[in-house]
C-alpha angles and dihedrals in degrees: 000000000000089000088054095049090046090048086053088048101056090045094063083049107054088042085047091059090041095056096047093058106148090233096063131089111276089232110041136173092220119197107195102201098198120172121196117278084235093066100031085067090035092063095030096243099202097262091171097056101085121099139190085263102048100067094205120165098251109154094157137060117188100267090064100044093054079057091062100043092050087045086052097046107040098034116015116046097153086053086049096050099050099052096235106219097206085064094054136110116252099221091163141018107190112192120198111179113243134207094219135110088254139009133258146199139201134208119228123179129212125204116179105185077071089088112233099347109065104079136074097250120212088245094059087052097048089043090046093051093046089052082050091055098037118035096104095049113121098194086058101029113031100178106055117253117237144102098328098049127097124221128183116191110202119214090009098179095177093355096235105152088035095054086042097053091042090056103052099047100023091232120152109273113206096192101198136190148149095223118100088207093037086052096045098047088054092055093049088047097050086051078061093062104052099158089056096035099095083057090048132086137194119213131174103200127172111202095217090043100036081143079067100061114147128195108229098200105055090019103235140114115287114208099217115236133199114277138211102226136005137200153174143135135237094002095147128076112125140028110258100043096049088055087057095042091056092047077050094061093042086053096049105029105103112220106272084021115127131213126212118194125182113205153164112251098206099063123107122247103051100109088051082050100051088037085065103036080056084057094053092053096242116134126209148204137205107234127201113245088207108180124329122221107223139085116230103214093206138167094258102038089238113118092209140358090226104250114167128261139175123191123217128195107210110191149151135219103000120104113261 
């Protein structure tokens, strides 16, 4: 037990050193994007890769880590089970500036045997640095963002953009997605937020069956209300589904609410998508990412591989 407090220890210590890079903002939203040590070795996650000049969050090296997995398994089964998150491997620290008295971070946690959901995806960094820019944007976003609104963020995966929002404006998250592993690992990630958890919801939603909605947490049906803003990203990719996504959005979307969706253009699906949301009576409009304020502390070094996004506001009632 003492190797795995002084392991814990070092790990605080190593992202301690990471966030107060000179080079970052004094006052930071910080997601630590950490995996377990067991699948870190399990899908050979480049240990080797860092360098002196790619401050990346790396507290283990495989031998270590090995450590870990054979103290989990022989002696601590309760740790092992509950995934603790001080015995993780940091693959990212994703630091977005904040306009607030101190800084924060969140923990967000990847597992990557959930296909294709377990993992942050370029487009949930990207989305969550754009709400960090632009919350308080009245143009984007016309009633103002904090502890009374309600956001809903539709296929959440690891919930990235949705924790971060609710963190910088203290508004009520509903991370929402179809996936059993996606679900549970959002449940286990927001126990890792305590401090966040009464202002986060669970939900499993189906968007052909939103009459279906079930509240993970408590375990009971959630009649789905109107919000006041919705998000997700790459949540189009077939027909059918994106059909159902934009009958989704017509059923959520309060009456002055706003939706902003991150995709891929190239992927297949999207006339069927604006064909529907024509149906539904929605309108959209194609808005410009600009630059994005945040450092992606990534294996690599590399912020983003440069796959391409476009950005889209749906909305109601406001003026374009």
């Amino acid at each position: 037990q003492h190797v795995l407090i002084q392991i814990e220890q070092e790990w605080l210590c190593l992202c301690q050193n990471v966030l107060s890079n000179p080079f970052e903002p004094k006052k930071s939203i910080s997601a630590i994007i950490i995996q377990s040590p067991q699948e870190a070795l399990k899908i050979l996650t480049p240990w080797a890769s860092s360098s002196p000049e790619t401050p990346v969050a790396r507290p283990f090296s495989p031998r270590t880590a090995h450590r870990i997995d054979s103290h989990q398994n022989q002696k601590n089964h309760e740790i092992s089970q509950t995934h603790s998150p001080l015995l993780g491997y940091t693959r990212t620290i994703f630091c977005l500036p904040w306009e607030s008295s101190s800084s924060q971070h969140l923990l967000i946690h990847e597992d990557h045997q959930i296909v294709p959901h377990g993992g942050v995806w370029e487009g949930a960094l990207l989305l969550a640095a754009w709400l960090n820019k632009n919350h308080t944007n009245s143009e984007y976003f016309p009633s103002k963002i904090d502890n009374n609104s309600r956001v809903l963020e539709l296929g959440a995966g690891c919930g990235l953009p949705g924790l971060v929002l609710s963190s910088i404006t203290g508004c009520e998250i509903h991370l929402s997605d179809k996936s059993t592993g996606a679900l549970n690992n959002l449940i286990f990630t927001r126990s890792l937020n305590e401090e966040r958890a009464h202002r986060t919801r669970i939900v499993c939603l189906d968007w052909k069956e939103p009459e279906n909605a079930l509240e993970m947490i408590e375990k009971k049906p959630l009649v789905l209300k109107k919000f006041d803003v919705l998000i997700g990203c790459e949540l189009v990719y077939e027909k059918e589904t994106a059909e159902s996504l934009a009958r989704m959005l017509d059923r959520a979307l309060g009456e002055n609410g706003v939706a902003y969706l991150l995709q891929n253009p190239r992927r297949s699906g999207l006339d069927s998508f604006f064909k529907e949301l024509g149906c539904c009576g929605l309108i959209w409009r194609e808005i410009d990412l600009g630059l994005v304020a945040g450092r992606d502390y990534c294996i690599d070094g590399t912020p983003f591989d440069g796959e391409e996004f476009i950005l889209w506001r749906i909305f109601r009632n406001f003026k374009s």
